[in-house]
N, C-alpha and C positions, 0 to 999 in steps of 0.2 A: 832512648827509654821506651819500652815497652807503653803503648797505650790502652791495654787492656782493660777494661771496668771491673774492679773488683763487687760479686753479688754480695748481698745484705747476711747470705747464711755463710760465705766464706768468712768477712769480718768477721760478724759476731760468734763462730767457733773459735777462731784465733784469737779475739780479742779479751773474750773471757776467758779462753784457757790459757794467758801471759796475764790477767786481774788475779786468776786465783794461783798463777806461781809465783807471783808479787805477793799476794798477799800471808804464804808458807815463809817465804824466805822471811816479809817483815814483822810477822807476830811471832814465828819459831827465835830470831834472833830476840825478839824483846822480851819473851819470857826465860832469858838464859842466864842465870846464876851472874853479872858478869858485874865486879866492881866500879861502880860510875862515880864520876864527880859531878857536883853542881857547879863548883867554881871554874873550871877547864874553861871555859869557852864564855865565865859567865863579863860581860861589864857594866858600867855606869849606865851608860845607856839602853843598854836589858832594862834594868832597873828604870830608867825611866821613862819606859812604853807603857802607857795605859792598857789596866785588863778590862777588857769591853767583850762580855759574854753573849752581846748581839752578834758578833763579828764569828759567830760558830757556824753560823748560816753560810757563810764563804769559805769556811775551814774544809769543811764535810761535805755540805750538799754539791757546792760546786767543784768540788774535788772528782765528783762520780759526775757531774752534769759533763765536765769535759771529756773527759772518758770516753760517754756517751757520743759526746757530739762530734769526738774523734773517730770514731766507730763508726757511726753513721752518715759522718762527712765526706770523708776520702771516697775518692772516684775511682782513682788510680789506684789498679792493683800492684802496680810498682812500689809508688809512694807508700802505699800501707805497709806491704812488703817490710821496706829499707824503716818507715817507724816501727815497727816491731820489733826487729833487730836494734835499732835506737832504745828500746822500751828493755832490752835484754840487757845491754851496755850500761845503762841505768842503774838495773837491778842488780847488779854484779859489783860494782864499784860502790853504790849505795851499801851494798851489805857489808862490803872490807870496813867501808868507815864507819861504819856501824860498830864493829865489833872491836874492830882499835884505836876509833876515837871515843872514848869512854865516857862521854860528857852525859848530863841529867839536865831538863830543867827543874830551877825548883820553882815550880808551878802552884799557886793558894790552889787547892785545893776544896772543891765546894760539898758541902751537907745540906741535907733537907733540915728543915723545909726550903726551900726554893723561893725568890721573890717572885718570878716572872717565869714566863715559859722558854726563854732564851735563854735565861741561868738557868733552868733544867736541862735545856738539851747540851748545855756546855757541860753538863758534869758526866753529864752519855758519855759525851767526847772524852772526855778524862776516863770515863770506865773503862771504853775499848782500845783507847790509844793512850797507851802508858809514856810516863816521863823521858824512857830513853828512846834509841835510836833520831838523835837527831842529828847528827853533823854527816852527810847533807840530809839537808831534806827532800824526802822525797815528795811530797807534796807539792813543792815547787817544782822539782828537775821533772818527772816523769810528766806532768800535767805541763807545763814549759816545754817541753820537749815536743810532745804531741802538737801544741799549738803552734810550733815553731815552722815543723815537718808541713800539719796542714794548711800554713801559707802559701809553701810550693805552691799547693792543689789548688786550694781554693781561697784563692786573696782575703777577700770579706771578709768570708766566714772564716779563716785564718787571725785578722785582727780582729772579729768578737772575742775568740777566743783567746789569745794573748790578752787582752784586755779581761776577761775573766782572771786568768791566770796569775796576773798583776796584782788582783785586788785581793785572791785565795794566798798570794804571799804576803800580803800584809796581814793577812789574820794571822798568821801563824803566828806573828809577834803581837799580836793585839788577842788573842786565844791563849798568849805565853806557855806556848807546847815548844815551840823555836825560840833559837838565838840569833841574831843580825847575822851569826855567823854560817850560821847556819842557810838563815835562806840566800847568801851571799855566795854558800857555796851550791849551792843547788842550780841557784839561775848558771853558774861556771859549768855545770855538768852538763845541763839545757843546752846551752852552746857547743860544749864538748859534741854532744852526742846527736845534734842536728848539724855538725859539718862532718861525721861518722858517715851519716845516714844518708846524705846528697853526695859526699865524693862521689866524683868520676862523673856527676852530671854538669850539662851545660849553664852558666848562669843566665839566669830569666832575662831577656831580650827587653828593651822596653819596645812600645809601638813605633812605630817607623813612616811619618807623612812625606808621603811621594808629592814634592812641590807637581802643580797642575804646568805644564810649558806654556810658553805665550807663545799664541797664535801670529801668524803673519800677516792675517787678511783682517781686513775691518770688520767682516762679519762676526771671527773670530773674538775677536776684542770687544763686541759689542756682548759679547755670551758671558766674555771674562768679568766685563762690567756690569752684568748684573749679577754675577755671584760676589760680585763686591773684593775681585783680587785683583781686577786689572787698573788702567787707569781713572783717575778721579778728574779728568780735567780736559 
């Protein structure tokens, strides 16, 4: 694999010009004439996930924070690369199911006044992000995706962000924009699309400790014995 450093203006031209061809493909589909169901996809257990309009803070905001911090993380110009193309595969199979898995949620639906500023911003959420397109979701898979990819790179900050991404998929059923089944299918795509996106490379090696040899000479042994590997006695 290529060890190249991708620079901050290469990402962020690529990155934002695949956010805003993501973002054609999923509001051109959601505003399209197309007969949806609530019941398709809906269950008992939809039904009985609390709506918690605090949980729009991890819907939205960290939706674009990963984004961001997938942007700005990745080192490797490879790895960003092979996520993009991951980010593409995404948006391509996201939109089929989009358009012929016809499901709605039926989501309460909020009016002013507003109690709080978090049920205000939850009904933002509802203004710009309409009831369909959700079987997968993309909030999960592409944000999962990223996260998954920047593991390769960069361990850590790879499980920050998975741990972000974790918590951005349970809003979706606690924001009741999503179905179980929906983000059920999304984390499937996530997978899908980060074993896309690493084929053909090697798997991550763990560290390798070279045992130190014992010495033959007493002097030797006396050096072993104070790094505390040779004899105790």
């Amino acid at each position: 694999m290529s060890d190249r450093v991708a620079s901050s203006a290469y990402k962020w031209t690529l990155g934002l010009t695949a956010a805003a061809v993501q973002s054609l493909f999923y509001f051109g589909i959601g505003h399209l004439e197309l007969h949806r169901s609530t019941e398709l996809l809906r269950t008992r257990f939809d039904d009985a996930i609390p709506f918690w309009t605090w949980t729009s803070w991890f819907y939205l905001p960290v939706y674009a924070a990963i984004f961001i911090i997938a942007i700005t993380g990745f080192r490797s110009r490879e790895l960003f690369n092979r996520a993009l193309k991951a980010v593409g595969l995404v948006m391509i199979v996201g939109a089929v199911g989009h358009v012929f898995v016809r499901a709605e949620y039926p989501r309460p639906v909020l009016h002013p006044p507003y109690g709080d500023f978090s049920t205000a911003f939850m009904a933002f959420v509802q203004q710009i992000d309409r009831p369909g397109n959700v079987f997968p979701s993309l909030h999960v898979a592409q944000t999962s995706t990223l996260a998954f990819i920047l593991y390769r790179d960069r361990p850590r900050l790879g499980v920050f962000t998975i741990v972000l991404g974790a918590l951005l998929a349970l809003s979706t059923l606690t924001t009741k924009q999503h179905f179980i089944a929906d983000m059920i299918s999304g984390y499937a795509l996530a997978f899908a699309a980060r074993a896309f996106a690493l084929r053909g490379l090697p798997a991550r090696q763990p560290a390798v400790v070279v045992p130190m040899p014992r010495a033959a000479d007493s002097s030797a042994d006396s050096t072993v014995d104070h790094l505390g590997a040779g004899k105790t006695g």
